[in-house]
FISE-163124 format. One record per residue (C-alpha): x, z, y negated. Coordinates in nm, 2 decimals, m for minus. Each point is the difference from the previous one (the first is absolute). Last residue first. Layout:
REM FISE-163124
+--------+--------+--------+
!     xx !     zz !     yy !
+--------+--------+--------+
!      X !      Z !      Y !
...
+--------+--------+--------+
REM end
This chain:
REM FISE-163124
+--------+--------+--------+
!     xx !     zz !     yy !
+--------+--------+--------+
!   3.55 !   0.99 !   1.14 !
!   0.32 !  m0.17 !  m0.10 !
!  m0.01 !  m0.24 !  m0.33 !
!   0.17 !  m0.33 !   0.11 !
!  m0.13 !  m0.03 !   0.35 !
!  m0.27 !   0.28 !  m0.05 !
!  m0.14 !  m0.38 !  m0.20 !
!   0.04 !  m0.19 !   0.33 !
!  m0.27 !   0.24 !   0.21 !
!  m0.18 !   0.02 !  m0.30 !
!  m0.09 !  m0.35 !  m0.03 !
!  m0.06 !  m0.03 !   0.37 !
!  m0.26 !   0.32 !   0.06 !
!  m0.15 !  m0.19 !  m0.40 !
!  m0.04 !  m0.29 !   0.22 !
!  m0.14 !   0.19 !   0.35 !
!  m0.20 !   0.21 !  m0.22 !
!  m0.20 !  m0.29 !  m0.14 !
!  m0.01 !  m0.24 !   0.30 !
!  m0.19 !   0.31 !   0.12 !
!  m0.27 !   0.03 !  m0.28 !
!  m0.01 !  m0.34 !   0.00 !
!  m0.09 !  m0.05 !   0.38 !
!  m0.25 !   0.28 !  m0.08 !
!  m0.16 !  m0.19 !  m0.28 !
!  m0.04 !  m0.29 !   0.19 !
!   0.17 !  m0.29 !  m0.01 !
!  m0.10 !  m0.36 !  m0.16 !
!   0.34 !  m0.17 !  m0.02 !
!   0.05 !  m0.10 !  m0.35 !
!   0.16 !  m0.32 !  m0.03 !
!   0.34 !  m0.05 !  m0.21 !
!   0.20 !  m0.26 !   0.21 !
!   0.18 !   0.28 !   0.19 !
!  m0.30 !   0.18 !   0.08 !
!  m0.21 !   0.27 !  m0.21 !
!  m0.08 !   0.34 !   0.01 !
!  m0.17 !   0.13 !  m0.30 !
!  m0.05 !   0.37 !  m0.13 !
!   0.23 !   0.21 !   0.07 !
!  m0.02 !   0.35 !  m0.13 !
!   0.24 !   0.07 !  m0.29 !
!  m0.20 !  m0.06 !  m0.28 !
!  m0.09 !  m0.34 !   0.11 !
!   0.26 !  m0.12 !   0.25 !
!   0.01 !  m0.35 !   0.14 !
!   0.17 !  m0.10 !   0.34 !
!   0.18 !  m0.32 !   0.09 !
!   0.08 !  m0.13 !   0.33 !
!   0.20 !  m0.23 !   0.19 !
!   0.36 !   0.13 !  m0.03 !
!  m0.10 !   0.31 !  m0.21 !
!  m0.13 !   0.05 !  m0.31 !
!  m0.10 !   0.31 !  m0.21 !
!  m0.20 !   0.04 !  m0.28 !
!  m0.07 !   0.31 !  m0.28 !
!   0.16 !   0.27 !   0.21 !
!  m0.03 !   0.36 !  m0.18 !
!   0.21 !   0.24 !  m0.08 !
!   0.00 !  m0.22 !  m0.41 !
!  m0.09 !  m0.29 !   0.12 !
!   0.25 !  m0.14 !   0.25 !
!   0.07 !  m0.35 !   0.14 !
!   0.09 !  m0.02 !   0.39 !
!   0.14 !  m0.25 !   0.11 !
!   0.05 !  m0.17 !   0.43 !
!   0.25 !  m0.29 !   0.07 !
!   0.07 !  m0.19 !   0.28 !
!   0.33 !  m0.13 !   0.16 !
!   0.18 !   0.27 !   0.09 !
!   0.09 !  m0.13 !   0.38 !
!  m0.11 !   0.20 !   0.27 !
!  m0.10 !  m0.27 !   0.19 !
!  m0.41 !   0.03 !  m0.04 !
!   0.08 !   0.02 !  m0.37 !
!   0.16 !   0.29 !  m0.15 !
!  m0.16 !   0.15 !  m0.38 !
!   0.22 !   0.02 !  m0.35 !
!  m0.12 !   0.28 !  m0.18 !
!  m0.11 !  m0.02 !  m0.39 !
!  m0.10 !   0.28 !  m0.22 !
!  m0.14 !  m0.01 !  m0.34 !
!  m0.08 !   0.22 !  m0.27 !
!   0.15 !   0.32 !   0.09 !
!   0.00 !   0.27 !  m0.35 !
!   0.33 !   0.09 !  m0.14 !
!  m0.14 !  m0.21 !  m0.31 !
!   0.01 !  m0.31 !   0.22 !
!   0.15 !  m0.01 !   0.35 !
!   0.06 !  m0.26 !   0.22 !
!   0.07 !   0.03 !   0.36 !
!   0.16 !  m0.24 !   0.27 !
!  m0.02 !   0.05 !   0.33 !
!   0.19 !  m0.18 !   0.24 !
!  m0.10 !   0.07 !   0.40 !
!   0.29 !   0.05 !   0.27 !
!   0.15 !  m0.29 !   0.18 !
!  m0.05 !  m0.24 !   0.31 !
!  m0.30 !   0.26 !   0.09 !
!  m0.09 !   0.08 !   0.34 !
!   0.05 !   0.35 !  m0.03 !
!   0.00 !   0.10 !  m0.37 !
!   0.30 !  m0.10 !  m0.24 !
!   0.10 !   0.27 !  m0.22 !
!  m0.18 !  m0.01 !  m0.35 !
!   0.17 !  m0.18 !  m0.28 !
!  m0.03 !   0.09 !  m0.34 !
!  m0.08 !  m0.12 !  m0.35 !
!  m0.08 !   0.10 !  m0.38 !
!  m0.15 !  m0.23 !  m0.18 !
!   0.21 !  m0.19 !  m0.26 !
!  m0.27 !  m0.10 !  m0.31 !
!   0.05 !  m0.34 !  m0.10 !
!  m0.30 !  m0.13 !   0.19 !
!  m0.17 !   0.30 !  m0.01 !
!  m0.26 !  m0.14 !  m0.32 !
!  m0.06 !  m0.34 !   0.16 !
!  m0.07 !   0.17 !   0.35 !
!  m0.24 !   0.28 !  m0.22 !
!  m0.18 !  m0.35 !  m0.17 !
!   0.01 !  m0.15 !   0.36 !
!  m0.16 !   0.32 !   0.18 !
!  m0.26 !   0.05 !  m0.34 !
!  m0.14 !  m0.38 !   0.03 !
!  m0.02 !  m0.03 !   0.35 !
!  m0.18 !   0.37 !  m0.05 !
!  m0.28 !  m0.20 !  m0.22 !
!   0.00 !  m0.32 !   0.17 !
!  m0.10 !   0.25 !   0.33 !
!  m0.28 !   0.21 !  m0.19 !
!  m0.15 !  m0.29 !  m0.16 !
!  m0.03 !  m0.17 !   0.40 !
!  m0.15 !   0.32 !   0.14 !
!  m0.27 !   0.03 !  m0.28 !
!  m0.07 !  m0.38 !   0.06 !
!  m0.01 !   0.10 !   0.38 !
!  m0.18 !   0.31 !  m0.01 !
!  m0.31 !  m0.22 !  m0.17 !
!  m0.13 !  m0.03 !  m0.42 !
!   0.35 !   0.05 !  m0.19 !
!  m0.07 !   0.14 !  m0.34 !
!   0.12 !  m0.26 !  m0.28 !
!   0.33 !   0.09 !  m0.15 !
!   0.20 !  m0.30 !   0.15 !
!  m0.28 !  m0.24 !  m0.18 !
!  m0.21 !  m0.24 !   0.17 !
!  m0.07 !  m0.30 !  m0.22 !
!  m0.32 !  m0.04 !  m0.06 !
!  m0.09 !   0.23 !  m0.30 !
!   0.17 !  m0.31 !  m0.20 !
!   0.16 !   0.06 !  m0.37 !
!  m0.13 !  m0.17 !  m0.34 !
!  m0.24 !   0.28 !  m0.05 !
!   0.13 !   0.35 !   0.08 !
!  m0.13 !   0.10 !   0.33 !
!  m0.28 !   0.27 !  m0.02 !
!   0.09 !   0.35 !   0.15 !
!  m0.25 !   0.16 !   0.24 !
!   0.22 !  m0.20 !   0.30 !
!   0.29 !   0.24 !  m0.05 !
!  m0.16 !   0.30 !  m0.15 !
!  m0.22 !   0.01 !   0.31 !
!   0.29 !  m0.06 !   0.26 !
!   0.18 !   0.27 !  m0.17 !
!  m0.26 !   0.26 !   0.06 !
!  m0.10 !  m0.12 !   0.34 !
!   0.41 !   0.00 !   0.09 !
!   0.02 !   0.39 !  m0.16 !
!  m0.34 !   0.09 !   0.18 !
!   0.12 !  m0.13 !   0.30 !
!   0.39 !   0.17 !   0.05 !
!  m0.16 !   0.36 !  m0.02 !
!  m0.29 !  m0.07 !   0.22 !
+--------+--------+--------+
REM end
């Protein structure tokens, strides 16, 4: 109820305004209130595209700190992780991930907000946070696989499990 009187409220000052003349109503207009779950899920993945490549353009001078972890069984060589830290606080984390030979080949990053995790990606996923609970699960190619809450709820721990399993890395316990 919280999150529908705020969307009802700005929905009605939205189309209770009249267009200025000489402009079209027509054209749709990023502000407009998305009518279905996938509209709603489409604005909220251009929109954290938008935040990981502006945070990526702002790190990419910035010299993260890294580390190697020692090889695990099976592995050709131990994980990279990479950590970048902005006013002391952890903004993004990266981890390099084997393939079926062992080989680091993939990649899985974690961006921060605040103690929270804003998005995360691994070798064929992505995962959207919304004050720190996730929110969208999506495929390589950006396609939200329709999970239930519990499978979120799980996916959930099991992400943050991993992100603070290579932050004790650097800070301990």
């Amino acid at each position: 109820m919280k999150t529908a009187l705020p969307l009802f409220a700005f929905a009605f000052l939205l189309f209770s305004c009249n267009p200025k003349s000489g402009t079209s109503s027509t054209a749709p207009s990023e502000e407009s209130v998305p009518q279905t779950e996938e509209e709603l899920a489409n604005r909220m993945i251009t929109k954290v595209k938008r935040i990981v490549d502006a945070t990526d353009e702002r790190l990419v001078t910035a010299e993260p700190i890294v580390d190697t972890l020692p090889a695990e069984e099976g592995m050709a060589s131990g994980r990279i992780i990479k950590l970048w830290l902005e006013n002391e606080q952890a903004t993004k984390l990266t981890v390099t991930e084997p393939d079926d030979s062992g080989q680091m080949t993939g990649l899985s990053t974690f961006y921060f907000a605040g103690p929270d995790l804003f998005y995360a990606s691994q070798p064929f996923a992505h995962f959207i946070f919304i004050g720190g609970k996730l929110e969208y699960w999506t495929d390589e190619t950006w396609q939200v696989h329709p999970v239930s809450k519990d499978i979120l709820d799980a996916r959930e721990g099991y992400l943050y499990d991993e992100a603070n399993k290579y932050m004790s890395w650097f800070f301990g316990n």
